[in-house]
N, CA, C and O atoms as a GROMACS GRO file, in nm:
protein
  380
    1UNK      N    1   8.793  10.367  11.409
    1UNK     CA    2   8.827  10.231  11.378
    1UNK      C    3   8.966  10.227  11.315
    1UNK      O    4   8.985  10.308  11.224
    2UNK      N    5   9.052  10.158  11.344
    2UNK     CA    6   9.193  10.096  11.296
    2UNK      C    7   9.131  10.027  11.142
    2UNK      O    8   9.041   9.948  11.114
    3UNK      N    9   9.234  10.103  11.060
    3UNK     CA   10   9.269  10.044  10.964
    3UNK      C   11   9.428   9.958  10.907
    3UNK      O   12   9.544   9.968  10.948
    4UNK      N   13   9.376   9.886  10.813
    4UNK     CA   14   9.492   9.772  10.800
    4UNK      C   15   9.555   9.862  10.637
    4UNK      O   16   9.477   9.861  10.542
    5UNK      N   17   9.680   9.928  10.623
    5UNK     CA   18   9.696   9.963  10.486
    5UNK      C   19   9.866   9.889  10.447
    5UNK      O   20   9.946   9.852  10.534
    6UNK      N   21   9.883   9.884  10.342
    6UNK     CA   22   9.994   9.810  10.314
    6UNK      C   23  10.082   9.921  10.212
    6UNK      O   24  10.025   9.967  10.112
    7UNK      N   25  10.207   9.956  10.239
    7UNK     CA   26  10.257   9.967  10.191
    7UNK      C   27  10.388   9.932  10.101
    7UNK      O   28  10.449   9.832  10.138
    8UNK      N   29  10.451  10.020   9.960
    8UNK     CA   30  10.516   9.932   9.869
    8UNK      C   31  10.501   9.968   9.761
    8UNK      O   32  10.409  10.044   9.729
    9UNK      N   33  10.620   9.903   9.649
    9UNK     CA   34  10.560   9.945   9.531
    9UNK      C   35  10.449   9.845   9.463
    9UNK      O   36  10.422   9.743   9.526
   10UNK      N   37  10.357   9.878   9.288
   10UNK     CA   38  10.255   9.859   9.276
   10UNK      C   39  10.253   9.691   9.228
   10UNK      O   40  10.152   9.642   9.178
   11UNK      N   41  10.355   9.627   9.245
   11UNK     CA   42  10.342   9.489   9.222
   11UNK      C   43  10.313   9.415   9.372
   11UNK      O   44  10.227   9.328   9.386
   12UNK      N   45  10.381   9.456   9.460
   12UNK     CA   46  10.299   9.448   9.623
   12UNK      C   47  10.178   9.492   9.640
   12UNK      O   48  10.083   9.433   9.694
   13UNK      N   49  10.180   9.564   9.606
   13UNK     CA   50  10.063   9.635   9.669
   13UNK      C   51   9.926   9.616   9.632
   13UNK      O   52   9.824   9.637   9.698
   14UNK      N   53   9.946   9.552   9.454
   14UNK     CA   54   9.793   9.568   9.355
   14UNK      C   55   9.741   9.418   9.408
   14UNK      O   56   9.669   9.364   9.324
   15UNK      N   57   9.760   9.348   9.514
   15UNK     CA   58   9.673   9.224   9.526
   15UNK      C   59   9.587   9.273   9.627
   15UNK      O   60   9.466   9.253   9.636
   16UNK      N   61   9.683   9.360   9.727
   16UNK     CA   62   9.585   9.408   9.883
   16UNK      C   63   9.461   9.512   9.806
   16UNK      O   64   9.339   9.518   9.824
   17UNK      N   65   9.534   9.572   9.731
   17UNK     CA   66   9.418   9.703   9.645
   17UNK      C   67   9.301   9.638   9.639
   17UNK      O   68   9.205   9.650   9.715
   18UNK      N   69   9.313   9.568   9.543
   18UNK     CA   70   9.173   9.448   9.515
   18UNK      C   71   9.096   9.408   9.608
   18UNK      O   72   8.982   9.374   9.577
   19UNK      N   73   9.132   9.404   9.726
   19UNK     CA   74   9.056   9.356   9.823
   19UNK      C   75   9.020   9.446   9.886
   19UNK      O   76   8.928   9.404   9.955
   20UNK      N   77   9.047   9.608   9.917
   20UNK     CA   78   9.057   9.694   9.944
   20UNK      C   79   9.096   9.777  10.069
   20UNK      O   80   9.056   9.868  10.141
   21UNK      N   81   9.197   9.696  10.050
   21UNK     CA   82   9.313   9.751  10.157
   21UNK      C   83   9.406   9.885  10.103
   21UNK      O   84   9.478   9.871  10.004
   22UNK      N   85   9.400  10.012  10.173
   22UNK     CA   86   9.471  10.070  10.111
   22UNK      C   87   9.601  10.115  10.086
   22UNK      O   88   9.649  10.137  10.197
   23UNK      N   89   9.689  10.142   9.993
   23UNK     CA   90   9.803  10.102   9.934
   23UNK      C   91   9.839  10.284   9.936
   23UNK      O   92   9.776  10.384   9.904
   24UNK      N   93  10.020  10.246  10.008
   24UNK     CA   94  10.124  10.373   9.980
   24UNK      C   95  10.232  10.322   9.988
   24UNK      O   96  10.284  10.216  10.022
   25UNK      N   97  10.272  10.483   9.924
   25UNK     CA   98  10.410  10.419   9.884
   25UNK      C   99  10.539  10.422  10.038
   25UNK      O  100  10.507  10.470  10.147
   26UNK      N  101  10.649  10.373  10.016
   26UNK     CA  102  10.756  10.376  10.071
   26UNK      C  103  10.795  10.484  10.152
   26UNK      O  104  10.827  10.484  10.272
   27UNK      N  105  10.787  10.611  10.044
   27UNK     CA  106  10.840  10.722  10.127
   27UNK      C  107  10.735  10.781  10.266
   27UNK      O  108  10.776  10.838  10.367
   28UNK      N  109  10.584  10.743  10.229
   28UNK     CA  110  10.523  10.756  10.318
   28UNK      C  111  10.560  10.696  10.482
   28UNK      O  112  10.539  10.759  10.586
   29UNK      N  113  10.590  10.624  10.477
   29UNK     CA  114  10.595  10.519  10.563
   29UNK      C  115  10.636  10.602  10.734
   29UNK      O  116  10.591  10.557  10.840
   30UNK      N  117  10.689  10.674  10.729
   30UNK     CA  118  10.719  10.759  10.865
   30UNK      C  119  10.576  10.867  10.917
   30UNK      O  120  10.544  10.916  11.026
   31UNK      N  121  10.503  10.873  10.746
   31UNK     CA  122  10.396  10.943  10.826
   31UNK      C  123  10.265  10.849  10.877
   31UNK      O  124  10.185  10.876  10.967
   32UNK      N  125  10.268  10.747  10.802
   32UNK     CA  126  10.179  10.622  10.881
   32UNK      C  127  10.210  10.631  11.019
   32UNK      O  128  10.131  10.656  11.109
   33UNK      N  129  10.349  10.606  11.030
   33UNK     CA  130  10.379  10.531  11.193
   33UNK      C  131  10.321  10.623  11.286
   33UNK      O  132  10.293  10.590  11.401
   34UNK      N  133  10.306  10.713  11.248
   34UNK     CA  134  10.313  10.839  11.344
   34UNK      C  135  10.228  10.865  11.432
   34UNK      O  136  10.120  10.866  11.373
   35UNK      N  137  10.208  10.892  11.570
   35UNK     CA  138  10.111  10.890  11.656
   35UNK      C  139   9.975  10.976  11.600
   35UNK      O  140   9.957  11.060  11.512
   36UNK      N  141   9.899  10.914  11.691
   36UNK     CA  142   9.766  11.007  11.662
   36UNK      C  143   9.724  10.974  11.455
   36UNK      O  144   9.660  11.060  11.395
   37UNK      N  145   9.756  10.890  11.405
   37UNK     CA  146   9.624  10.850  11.314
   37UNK      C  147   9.541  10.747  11.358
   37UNK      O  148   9.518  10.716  11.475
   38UNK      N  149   9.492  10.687  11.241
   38UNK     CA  150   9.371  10.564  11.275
   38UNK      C  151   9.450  10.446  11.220
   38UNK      O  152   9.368  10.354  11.226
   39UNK      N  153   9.571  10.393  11.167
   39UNK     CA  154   9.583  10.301  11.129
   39UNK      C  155   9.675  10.183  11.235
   39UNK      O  156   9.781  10.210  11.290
   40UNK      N  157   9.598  10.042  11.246
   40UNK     CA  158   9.648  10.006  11.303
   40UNK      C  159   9.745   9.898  11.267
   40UNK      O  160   9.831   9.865  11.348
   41UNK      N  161   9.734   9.840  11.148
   41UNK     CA  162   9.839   9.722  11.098
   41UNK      C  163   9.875   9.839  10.972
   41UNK      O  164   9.796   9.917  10.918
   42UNK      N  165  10.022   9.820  10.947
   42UNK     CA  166  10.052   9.807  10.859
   42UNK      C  167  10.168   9.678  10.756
   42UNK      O  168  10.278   9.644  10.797
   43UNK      N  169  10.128   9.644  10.670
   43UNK     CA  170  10.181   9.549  10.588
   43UNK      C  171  10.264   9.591  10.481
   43UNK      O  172  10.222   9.665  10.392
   44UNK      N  173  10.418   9.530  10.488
   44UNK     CA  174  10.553   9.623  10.455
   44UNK      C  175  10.608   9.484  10.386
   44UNK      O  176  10.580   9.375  10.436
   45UNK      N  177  10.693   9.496  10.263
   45UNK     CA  178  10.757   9.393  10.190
   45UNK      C  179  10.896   9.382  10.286
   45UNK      O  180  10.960   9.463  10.354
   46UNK      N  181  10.906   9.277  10.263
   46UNK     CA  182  11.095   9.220  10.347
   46UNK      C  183  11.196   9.333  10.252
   46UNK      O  184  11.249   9.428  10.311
   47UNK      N  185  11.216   9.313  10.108
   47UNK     CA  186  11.267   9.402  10.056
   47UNK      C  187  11.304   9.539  10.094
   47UNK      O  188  11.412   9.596  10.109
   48UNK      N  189  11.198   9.570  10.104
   48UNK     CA  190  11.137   9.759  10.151
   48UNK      C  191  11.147   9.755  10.284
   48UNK      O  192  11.159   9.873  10.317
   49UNK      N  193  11.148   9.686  10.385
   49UNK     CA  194  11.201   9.686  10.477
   49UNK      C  195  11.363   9.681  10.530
   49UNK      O  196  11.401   9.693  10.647
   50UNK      N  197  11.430   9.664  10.430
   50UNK     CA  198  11.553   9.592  10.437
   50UNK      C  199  11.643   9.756  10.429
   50UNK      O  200  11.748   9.780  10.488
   51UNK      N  201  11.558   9.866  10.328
   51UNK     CA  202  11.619   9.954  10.220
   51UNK      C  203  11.571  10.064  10.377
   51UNK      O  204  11.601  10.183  10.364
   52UNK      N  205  11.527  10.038  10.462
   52UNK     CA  206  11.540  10.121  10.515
   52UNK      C  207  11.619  10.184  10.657
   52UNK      O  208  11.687  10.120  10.737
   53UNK      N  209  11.588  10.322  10.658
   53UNK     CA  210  11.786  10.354  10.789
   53UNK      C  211  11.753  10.254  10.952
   53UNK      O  212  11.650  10.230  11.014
   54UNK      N  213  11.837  10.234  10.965
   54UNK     CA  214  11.830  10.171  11.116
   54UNK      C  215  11.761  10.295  11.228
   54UNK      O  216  11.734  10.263  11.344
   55UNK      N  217  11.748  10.370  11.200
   55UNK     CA  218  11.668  10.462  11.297
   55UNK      C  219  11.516  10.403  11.278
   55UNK      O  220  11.448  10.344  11.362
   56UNK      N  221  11.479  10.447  11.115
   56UNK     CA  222  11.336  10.396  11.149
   56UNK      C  223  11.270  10.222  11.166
   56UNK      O  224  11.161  10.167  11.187
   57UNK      N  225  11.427  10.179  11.139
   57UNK     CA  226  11.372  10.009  11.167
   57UNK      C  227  11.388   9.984  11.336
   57UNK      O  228  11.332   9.877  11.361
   58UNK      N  229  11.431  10.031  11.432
   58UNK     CA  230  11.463  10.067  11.550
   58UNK      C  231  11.300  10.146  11.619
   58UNK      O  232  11.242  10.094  11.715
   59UNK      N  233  11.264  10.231  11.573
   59UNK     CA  234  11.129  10.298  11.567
   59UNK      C  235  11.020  10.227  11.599
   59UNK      O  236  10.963  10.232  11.708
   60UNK      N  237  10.974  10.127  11.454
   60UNK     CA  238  10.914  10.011  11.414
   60UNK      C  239  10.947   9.930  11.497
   60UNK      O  240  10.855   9.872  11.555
   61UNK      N  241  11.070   9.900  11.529
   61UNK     CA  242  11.067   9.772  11.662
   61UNK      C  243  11.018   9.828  11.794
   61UNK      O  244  11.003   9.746  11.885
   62UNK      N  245  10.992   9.950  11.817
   62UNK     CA  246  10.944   9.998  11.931
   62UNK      C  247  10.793  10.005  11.919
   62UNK      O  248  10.729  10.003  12.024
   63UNK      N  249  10.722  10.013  11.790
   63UNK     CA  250  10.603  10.067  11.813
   63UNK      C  251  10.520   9.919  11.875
   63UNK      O  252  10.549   9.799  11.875
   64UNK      N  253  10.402  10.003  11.926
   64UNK     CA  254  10.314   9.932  12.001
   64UNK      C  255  10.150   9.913  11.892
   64UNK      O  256  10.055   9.839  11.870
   65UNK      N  257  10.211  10.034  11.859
   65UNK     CA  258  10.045  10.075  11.710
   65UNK      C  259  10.110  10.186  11.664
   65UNK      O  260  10.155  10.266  11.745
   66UNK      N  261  10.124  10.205  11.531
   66UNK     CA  262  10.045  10.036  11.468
   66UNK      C  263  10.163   9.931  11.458
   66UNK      O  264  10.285   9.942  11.468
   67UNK      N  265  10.049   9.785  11.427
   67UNK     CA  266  10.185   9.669  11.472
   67UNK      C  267  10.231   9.699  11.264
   67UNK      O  268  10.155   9.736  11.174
   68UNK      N  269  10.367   9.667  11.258
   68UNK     CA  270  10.411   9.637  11.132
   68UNK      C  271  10.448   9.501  11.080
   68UNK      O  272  10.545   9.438  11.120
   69UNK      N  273  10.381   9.467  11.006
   69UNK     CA  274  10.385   9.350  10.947
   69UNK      C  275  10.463   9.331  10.837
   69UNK      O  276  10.421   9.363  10.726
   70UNK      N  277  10.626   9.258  10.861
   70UNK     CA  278  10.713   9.261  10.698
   70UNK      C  279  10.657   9.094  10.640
   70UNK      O  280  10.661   8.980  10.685
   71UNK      N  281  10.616   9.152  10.540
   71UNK     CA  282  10.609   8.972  10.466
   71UNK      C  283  10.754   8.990  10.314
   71UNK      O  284  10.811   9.078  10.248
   72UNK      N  285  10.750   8.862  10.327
   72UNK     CA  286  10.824   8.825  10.232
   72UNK      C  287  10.783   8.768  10.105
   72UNK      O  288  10.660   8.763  10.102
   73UNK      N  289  10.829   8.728  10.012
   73UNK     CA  290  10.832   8.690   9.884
   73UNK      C  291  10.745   8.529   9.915
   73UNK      O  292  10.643   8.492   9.857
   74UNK      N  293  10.797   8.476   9.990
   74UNK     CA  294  10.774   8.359  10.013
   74UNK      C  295  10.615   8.372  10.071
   74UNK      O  296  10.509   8.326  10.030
   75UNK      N  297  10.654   8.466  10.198
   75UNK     CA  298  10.507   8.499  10.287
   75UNK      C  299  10.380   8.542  10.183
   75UNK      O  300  10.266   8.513  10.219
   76UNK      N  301  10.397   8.601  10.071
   76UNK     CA  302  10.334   8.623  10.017
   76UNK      C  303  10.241   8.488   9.942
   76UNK      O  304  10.120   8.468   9.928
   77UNK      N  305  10.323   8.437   9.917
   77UNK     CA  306  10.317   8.273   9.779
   77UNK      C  307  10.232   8.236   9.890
   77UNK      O  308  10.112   8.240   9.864
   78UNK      N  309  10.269   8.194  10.027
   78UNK     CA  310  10.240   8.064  10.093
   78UNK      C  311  10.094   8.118  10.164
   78UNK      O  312  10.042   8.049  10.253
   79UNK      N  313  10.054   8.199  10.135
   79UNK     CA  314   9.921   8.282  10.204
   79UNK      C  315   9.930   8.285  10.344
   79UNK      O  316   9.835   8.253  10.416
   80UNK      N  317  10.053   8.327  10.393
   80UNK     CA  318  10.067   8.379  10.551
   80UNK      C  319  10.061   8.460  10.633
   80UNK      O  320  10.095   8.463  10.751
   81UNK      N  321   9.989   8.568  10.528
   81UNK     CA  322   9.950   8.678  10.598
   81UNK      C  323   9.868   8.652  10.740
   81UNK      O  324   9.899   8.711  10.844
   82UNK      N  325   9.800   8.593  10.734
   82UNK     CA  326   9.647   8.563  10.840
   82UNK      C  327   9.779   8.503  10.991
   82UNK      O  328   9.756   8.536  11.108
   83UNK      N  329   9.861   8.448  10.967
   83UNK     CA  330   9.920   8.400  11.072
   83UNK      C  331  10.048   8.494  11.128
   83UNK      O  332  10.103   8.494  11.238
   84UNK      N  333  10.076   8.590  10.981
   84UNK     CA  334  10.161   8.683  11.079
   84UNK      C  335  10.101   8.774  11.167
   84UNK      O  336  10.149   8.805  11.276
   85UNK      N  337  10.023   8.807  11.133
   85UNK     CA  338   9.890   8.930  11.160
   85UNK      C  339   9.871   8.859  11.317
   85UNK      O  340   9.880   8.926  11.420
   86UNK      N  341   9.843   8.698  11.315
   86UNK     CA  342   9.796   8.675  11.467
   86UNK      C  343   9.930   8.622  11.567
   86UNK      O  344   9.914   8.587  11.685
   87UNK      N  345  10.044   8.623  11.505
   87UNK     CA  346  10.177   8.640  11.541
   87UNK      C  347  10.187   8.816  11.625
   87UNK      O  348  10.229   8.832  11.739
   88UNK      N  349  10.149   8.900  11.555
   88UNK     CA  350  10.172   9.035  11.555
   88UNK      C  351  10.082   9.055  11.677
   88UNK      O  352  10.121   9.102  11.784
   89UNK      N  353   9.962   9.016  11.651
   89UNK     CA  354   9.846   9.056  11.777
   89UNK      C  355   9.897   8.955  11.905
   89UNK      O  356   9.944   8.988  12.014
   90UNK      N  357   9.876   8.852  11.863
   90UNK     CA  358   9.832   8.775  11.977
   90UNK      C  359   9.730   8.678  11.965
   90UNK      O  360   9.758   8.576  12.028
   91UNK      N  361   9.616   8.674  11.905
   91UNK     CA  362   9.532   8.695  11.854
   91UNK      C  363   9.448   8.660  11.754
   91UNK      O  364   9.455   8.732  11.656
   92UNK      N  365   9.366   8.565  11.750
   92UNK     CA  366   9.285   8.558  11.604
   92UNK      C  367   9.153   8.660  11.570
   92UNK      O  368   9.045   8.607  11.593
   93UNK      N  369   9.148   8.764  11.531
   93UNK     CA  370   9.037   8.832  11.536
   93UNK      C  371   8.939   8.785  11.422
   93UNK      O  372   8.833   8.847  11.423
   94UNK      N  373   8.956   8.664  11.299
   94UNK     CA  374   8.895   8.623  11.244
   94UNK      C  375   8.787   8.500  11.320
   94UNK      O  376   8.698   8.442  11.257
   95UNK      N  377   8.810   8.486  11.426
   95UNK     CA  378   8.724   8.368  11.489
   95UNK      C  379   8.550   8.429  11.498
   95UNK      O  380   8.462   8.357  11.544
   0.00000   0.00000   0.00000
């Protein structure tokens, strides 16, 4: 089964925790993407997305799985996760 984990530091990250989504950090982030695990969304701050090299944001625009989801400051406030997620898929898998 695909899992949904979010990475970031712990002011991002401690709302998904709670719900129990699981949470890493930044530097991880190349071994998520990486073929052959189980995760299939991952959820990435605009910030922490911003700080990183154009190779692996180039990468991320290629992948197919897992999809990467950047939210923002705003995305966060306005509870838009649920619509980037079906932006990302295609998709409402909550129906």
């Amino acid at each position: 089964m695909n899992k949904i984990v979010v990475v970031g530091n712990e002011e991002f990250t401690l709302g998904f925790e709670l719900i129990g989504i699981e949470s890493y950090e930044l530097i991880e982030l190349e071994k998520l993407i990486s073929k052959g695990n189980e995760i299939g969304i991952v959820i990435i701050n605009q910030n922490d997305f911003d700080t990183l090299s154009i190779k692996l944001k180039n990468d991320i625009s290629k992948l197919l799985k897992p999809i990467v989801v950047i939210l923002s400051a705003d995305d966060v406030k306005g509870n838009t996760l649920k619509e980037k997620i079906i932006k990302a898929l295609g998709v409402d898998l909550m129906k």
